[in-house]
N, C-alpha and C positions, 0 to 999 in steps of 0.2 A: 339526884336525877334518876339513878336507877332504881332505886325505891319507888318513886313516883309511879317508871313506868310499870313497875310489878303491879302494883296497885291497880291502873288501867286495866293489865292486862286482867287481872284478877276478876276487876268487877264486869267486863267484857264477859268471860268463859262462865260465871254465874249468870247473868243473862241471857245466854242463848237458850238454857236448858227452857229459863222459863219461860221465854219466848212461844219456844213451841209447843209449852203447855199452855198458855194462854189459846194460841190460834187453834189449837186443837178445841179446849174446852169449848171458844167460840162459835169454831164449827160446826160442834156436837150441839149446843144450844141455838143455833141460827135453826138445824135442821129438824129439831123437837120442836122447835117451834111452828115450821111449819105443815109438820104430822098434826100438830097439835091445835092448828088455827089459830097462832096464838101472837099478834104479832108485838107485845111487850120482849114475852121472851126471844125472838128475833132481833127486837132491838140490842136486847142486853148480850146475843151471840154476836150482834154486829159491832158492836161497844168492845169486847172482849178481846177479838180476832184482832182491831184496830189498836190495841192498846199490845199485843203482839208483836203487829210487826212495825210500831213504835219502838218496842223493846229492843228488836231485832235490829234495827235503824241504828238504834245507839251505839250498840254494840259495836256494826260494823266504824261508824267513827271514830268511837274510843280504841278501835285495833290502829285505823288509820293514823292516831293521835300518836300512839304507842311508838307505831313508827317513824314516823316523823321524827320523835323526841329521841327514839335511839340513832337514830341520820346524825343529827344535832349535835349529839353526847360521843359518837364516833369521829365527828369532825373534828370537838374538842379535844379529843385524846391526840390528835395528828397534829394538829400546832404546835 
């Protein structure tokens, strides 16, 4: 069990970083995009940004999961 949750927590703290590189990069192309008239690459900044705070989403569930499971794994240790 607490393997598992290492793991969670693990693949959680790898995902934030890239989170915020994503919504960042999407940012920076939403807004070239719009310097730029250009609205493929706006799409593909809006595409990016989404696919961020998708990442982000997970993340925070996989922490939620995390804890839960160490709730779980503490109640089993008290029986």
């Amino acid at each position: 069990m607490r393997r598992a949750a290492r793991a969670v927590r693990h693949a959680a703290r790898e995902r934030k970083p890239m989170s915020i590189i994503d919504k960042i990069t999407g940012r920076t192309k939403k807004a070239a995009g719009d310097l730029a008239d250009d609205p493929s690459l706006r799409r593909e900044g809006r595409r990016e940004e989404a696919k961020g705070e998708a990442k982000e989403e997970l993340g925070g569930a996989q922490e939620k999961v995390e804890r839960k499971a160490e709730e779980v794994a503490n109640l089993e240790r008290k029986t």
